[in-house]
FIDO-288948 format. One record per residue (C-alpha): residue in three letters; x, y, z. Coordinates in steps of 0.2 Angstrom, whole numbers, always signed. Layout:
BEGIN
{pt "ala",{X,Y,Z}}
...
//
This chain:
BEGIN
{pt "unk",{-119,-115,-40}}
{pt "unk",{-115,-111,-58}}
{pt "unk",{-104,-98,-55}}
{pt "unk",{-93,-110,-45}}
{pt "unk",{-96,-125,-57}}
{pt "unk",{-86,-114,-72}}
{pt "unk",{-71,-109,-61}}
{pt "unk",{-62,-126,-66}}
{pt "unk",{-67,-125,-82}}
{pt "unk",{-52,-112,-81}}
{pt "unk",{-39,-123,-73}}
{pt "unk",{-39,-141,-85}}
{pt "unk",{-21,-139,-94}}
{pt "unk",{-16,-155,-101}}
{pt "unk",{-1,-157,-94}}
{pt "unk",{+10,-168,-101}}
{pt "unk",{+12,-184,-97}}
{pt "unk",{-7,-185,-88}}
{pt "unk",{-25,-183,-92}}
{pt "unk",{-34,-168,-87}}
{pt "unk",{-44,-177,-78}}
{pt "unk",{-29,-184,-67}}
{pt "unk",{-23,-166,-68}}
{pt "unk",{-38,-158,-61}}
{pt "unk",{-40,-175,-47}}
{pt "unk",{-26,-167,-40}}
{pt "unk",{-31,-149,-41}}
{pt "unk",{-47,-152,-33}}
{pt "unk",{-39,-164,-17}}
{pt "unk",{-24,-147,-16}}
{pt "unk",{-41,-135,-16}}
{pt "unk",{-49,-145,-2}}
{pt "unk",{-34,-148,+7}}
{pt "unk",{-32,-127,+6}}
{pt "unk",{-48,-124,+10}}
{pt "unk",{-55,-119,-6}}
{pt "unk",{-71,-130,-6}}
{pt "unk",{-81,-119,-16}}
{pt "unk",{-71,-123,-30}}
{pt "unk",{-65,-141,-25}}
{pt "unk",{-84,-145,-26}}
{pt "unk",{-87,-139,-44}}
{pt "unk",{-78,-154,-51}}
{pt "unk",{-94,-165,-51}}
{pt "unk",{-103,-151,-64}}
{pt "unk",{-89,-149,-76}}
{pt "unk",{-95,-148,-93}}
{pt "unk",{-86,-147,-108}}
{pt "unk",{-89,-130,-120}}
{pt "unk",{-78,-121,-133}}
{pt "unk",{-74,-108,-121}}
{pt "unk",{-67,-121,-109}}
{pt "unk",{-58,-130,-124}}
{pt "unk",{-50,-113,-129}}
{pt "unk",{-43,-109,-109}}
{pt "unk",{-38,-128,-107}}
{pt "unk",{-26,-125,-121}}
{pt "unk",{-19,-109,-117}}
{pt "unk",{-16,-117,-98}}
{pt "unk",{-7,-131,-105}}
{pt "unk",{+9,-123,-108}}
{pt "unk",{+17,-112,-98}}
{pt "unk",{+15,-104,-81}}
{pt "unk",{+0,-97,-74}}
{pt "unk",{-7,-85,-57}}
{pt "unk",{-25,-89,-54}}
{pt "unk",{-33,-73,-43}}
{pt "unk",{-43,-86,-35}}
{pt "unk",{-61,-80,-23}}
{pt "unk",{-60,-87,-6}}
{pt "unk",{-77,-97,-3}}
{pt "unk",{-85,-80,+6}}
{pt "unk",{-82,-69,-9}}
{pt "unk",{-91,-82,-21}}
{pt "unk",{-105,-83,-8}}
{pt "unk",{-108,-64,-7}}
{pt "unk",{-104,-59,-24}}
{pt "unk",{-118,-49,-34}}
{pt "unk",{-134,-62,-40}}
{pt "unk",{-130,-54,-58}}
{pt "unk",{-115,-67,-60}}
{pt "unk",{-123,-80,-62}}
{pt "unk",{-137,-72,-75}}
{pt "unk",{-130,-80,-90}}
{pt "unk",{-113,-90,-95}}
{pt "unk",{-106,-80,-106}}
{pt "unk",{-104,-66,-94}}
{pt "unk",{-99,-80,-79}}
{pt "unk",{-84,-86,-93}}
{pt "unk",{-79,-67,-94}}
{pt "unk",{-76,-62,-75}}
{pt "unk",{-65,-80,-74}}
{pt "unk",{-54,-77,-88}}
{pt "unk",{-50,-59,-80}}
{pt "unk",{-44,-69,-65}}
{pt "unk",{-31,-78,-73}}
{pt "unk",{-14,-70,-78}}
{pt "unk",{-1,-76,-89}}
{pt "unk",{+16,-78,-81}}
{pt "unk",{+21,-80,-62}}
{pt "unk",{+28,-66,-57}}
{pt "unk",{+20,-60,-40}}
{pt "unk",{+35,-62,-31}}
{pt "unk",{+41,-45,-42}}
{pt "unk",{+29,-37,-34}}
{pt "unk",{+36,-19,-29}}
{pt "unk",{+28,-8,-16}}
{pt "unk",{+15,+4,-17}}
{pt "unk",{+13,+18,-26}}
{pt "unk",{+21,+6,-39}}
{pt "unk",{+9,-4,-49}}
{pt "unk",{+13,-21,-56}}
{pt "unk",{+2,-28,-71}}
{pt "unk",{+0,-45,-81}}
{pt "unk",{-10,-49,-95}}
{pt "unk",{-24,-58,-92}}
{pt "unk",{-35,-71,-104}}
{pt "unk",{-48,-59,-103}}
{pt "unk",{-50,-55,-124}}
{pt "unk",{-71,-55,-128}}
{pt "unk",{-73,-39,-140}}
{pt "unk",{-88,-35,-133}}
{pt "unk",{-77,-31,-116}}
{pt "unk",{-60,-26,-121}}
{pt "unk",{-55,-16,-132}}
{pt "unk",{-37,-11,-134}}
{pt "unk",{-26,-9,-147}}
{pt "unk",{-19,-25,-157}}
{pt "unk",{-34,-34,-148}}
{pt "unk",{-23,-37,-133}}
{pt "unk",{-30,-45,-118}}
{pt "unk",{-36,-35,-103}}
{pt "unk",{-22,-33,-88}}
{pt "unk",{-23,-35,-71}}
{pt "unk",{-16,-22,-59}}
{pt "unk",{-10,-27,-41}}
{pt "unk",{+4,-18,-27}}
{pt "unk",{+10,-24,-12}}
{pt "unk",{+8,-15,+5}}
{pt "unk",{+12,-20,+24}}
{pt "unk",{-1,-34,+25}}
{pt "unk",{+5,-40,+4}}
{pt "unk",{+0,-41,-11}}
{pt "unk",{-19,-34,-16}}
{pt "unk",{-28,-29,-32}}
{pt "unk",{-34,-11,-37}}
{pt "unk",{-49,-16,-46}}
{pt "unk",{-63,-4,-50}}
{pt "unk",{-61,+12,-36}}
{pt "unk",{-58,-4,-23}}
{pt "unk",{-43,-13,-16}}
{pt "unk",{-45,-34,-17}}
{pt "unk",{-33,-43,-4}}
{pt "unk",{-23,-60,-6}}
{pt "unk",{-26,-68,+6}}
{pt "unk",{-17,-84,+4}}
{pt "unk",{-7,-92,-7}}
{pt "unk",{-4,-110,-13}}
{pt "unk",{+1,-119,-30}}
{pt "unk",{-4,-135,-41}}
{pt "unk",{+10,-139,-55}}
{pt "unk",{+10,-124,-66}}
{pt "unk",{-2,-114,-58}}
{pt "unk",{+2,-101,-45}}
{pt "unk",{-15,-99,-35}}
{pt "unk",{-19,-82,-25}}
{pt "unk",{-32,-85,-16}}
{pt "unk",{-41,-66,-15}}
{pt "unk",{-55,-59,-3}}
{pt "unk",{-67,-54,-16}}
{pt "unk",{-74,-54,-35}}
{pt "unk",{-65,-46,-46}}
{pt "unk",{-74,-34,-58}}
{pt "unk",{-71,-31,-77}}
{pt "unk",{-63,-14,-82}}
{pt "unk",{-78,-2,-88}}
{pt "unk",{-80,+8,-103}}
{pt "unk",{-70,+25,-101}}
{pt "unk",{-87,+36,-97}}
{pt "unk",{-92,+24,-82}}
{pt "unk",{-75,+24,-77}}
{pt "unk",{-72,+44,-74}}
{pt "unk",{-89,+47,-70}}
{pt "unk",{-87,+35,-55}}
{pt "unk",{-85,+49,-40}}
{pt "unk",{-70,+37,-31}}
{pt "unk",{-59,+45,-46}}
{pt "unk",{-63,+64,-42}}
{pt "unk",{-66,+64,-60}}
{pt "unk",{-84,+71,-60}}
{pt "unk",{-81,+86,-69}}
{pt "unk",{-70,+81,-83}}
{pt "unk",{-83,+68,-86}}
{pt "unk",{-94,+84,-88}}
{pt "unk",{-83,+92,-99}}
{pt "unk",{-78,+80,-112}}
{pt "unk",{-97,+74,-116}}
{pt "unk",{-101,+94,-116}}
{pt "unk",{-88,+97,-131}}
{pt "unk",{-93,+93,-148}}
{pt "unk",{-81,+86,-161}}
{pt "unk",{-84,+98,-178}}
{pt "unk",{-90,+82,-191}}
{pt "unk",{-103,+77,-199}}
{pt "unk",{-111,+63,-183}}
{pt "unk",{-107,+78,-171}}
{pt "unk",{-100,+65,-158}}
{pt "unk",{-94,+72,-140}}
{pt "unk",{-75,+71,-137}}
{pt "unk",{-81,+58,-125}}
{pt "unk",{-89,+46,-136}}
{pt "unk",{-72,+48,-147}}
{pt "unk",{-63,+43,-135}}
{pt "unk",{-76,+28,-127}}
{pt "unk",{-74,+21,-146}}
{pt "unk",{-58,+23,-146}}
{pt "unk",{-47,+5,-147}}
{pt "unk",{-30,+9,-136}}
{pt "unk",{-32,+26,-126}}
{pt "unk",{-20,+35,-111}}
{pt "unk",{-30,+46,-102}}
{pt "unk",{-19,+59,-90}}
{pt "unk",{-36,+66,-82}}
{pt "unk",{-36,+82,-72}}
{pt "unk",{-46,+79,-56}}
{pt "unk",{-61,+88,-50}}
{pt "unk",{-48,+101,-42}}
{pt "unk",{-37,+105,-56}}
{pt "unk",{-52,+109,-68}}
{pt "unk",{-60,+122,-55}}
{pt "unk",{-45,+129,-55}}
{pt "unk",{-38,+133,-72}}
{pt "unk",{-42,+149,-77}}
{pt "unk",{-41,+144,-95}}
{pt "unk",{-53,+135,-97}}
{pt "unk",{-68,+147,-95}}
{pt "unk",{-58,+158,-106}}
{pt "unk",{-59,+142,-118}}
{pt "unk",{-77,+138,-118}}
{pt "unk",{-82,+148,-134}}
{pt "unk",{-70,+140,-144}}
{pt "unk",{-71,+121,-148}}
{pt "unk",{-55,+118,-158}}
{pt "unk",{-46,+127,-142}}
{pt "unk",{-51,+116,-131}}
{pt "unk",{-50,+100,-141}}
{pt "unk",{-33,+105,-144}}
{pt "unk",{-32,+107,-127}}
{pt "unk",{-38,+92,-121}}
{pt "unk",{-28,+81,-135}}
{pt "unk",{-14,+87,-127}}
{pt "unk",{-19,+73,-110}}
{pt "unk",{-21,+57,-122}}
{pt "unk",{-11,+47,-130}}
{pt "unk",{-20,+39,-147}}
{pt "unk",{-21,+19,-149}}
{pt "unk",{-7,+18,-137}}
{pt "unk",{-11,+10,-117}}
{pt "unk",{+4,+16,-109}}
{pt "unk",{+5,+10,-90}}
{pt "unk",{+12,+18,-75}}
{pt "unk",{+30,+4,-76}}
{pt "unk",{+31,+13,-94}}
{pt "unk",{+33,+30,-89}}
{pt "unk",{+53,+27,-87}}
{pt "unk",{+56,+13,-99}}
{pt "unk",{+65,+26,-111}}
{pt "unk",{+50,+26,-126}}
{pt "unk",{+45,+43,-131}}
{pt "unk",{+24,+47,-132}}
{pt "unk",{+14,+59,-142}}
{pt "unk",{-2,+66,-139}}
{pt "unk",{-18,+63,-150}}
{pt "unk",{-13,+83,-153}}
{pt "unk",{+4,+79,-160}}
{pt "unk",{+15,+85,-141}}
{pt "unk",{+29,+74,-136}}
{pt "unk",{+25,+71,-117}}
{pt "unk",{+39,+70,-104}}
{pt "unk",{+40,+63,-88}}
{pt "unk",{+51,+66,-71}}
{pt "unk",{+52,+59,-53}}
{pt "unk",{+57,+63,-37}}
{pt "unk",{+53,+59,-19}}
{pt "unk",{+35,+66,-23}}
{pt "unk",{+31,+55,-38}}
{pt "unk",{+32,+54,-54}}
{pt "unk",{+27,+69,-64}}
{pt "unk",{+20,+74,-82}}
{pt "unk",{+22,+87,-96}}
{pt "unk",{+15,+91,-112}}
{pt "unk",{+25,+100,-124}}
{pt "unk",{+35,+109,-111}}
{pt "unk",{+21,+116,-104}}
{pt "unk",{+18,+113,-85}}
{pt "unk",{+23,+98,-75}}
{pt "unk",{+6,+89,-68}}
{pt "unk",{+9,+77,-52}}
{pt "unk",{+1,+57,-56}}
{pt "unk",{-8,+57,-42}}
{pt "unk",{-15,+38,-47}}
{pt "unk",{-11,+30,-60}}
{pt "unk",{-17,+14,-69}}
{pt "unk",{-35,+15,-67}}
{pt "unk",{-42,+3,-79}}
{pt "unk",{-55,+4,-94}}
{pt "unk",{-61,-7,-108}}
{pt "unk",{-51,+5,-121}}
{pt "unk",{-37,+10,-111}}
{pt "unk",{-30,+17,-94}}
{pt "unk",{-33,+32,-86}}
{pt "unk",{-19,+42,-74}}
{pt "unk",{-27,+56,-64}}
{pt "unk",{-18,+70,-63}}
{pt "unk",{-19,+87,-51}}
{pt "unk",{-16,+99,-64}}
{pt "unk",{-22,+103,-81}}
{pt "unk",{-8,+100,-93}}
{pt "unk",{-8,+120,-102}}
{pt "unk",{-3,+115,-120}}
{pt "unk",{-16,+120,-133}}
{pt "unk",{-1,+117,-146}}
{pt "unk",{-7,+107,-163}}
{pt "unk",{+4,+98,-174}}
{pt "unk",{-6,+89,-185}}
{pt "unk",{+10,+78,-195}}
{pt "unk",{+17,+72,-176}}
{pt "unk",{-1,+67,-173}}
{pt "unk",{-5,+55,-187}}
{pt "unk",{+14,+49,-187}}
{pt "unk",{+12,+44,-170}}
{pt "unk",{-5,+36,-173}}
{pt "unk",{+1,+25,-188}}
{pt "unk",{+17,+20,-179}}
{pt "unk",{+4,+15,-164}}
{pt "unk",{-6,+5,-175}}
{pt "unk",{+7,-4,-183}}
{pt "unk",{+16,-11,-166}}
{pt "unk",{+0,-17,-162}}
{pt "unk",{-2,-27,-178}}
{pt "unk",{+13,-36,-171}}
{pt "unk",{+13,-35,-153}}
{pt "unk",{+14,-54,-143}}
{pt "unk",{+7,-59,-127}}
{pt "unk",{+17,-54,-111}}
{pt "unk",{+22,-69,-99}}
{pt "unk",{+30,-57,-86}}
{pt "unk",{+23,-39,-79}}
{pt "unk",{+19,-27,-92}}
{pt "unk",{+28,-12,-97}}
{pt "unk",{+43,-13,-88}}
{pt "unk",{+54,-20,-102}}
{pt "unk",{+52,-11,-120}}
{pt "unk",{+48,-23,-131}}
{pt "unk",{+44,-7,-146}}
{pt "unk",{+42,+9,-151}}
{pt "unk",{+25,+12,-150}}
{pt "unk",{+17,+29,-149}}
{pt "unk",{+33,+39,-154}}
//
């Protein structure tokens, strides 16, 4: 049972005034008592490693949510987790949040996210070398998690000191890489995966727009769904020219900037990788976007996360083929800068500015 023998690895702060082996005695009695056994029984395997060093000292401060497996969801989830340590430490530290702010929670179609202790380079890659967010909503039967294509259900609740413990009905995955993502068909994203890895970026390597953007460290994708690109006319009148459409579709991303769905409305201004200052409206419908005043696009789901970034499919494509070059770079360097100075959230992400990143 190594996958269950790590899991309190991530749950030993030193809490003031005890031991962490007092701390994690009570832990594992409060596991038992709520059923938890799975992870109450891991306690005889603990090991010590650097990793579990590092989380032990984050954990020791502060307030935490653990997105804790129910005792089915370790027992039916994928042989590959246990293949190798490293990757078992990974998928625990994307269960653990920073903050305890669940009780926030606002209803679906509004998405709620936390940063998570989830930072391996190899995995994440956003701008600043931020931590990887979780994304969760609430709907009539609570609070669940939108984790790859799939909704994750909390299933119970309970606590132990500073942690806040959910206990969930399955194993959460790790965001993918921005190709996997869209070419995953739950997305309706098929054909812009298509697209972008058919249009070749005029330098000396030759790399796809796709590969740009899979390399990128801090991207906002508004993707057009499967729909909206059978149904623009100007994209076949587009195909022979490569700038166009690269114009185009810079004009749907936002460079070394993750901007999530509670950021539409927070009052910060974006700019495309193109150099168009995007807007946003909502209504009763939802929350729309535009690129450079061209047309409004409807968010028909947002926060669908990637290694790189977060991509918000859209039902339109956003008809701006406008360049300007300056507002481009600008926006770009401003972006990089915030990052260089951006601190770790302890409540939900987004929904209070805390810069001017992007603009």
């Amino acid at each position: 049972m190594m996958f269950t023998s790590l899991v309190l690895l991530t749950l030993l702060p030193a809490v003031l005034g005890q031991s962490w082996q007092q701390y994690l005695n009570g832990l594992v009695q409060g596991l038992n008592s709520d059923g938890l056994t799975a992870l109450a029984s891991a306690s005889a395997a603990l090991n010590s490693t650097p990793n579990g060093q590092q989380v032990a000292q984050s954990l020791s401060t502060g307030n935490w949510t653990l997105f804790a497996p129910s005792n089915q969801a370790f027992n039916t989830a994928p042989i590959n987790l246990t293949s190798n340590s490293t990757s078992i430490w990974d998928l625990l530290s994307y269960h653990v949040v920073s903050g305890n702010f669940t009780d926030q929670t606002s209803p679906y179609p509004n998405i709620t996210l936390g940063r998570t202790l989830l930072n391996d380079s190899s995995l994440v890659r956003l701008e600043g070398n931020e931590s990887q967010v979780l994304a969760w909503s609430k709907g009539s039967n609570g609070i669940f998690v939108l984790n790859n294509g799939t909704t994750v259900s909390v299933v119970n609740k309970t606590s132990y000191q500073n942690l806040q413990v959910l206990v969930i009905d399955s194993v959460l995955q790790i965001p993918q890489n921005l190709s996997d993502t869209i070419s995953n068909s739950t997305y309706d994203l098929t054909t812009l995966a298509g697209g972008l890895s058919s249009i070749t970026i005029p330098t000396p390597n030759s790399p796809t727009l796709l590969n740009v953007l899979n390399n990128a460290s801090g991207i906002t994708l508004f993707a057009p769904n499967n729909s909206a690109l059978a149904t623009a006319s100007c994209i076949g009148g587009l195909l022979p020219n490569s700038t166009a459409l690269i114009a185009l579709f810079g004009n749907h991303v936002i460079n070394g900037t993750t901007v999530y769905s509670p950021a539409f409305t927070n009052g910060n201004n974006y700019t495309s990788a193109s150099g168009e200052p995007f807007a946003f409206k909502t209504n009763s419908s939802g929350v729309y976007v535009s690129s450079g005043g061209s047309n409004w696009a409807h968010i028909m789901r947002s926060d669908v996360l990637t290694s790189n970034g977060v991509v918000h499919v859209i039902d339109s494509v956003l008809l701006d083929k406008k360049v300007n070059v300056s507002a481009a770079n600008s926006a770009y360097q401003s972006a990089t800068s915030v990052a260089a100075s951006m601190s770790i959230e302890t409540g939900p992400v987004g929904v209070t500015p805390t810069s001017s990143a992007g603009h």
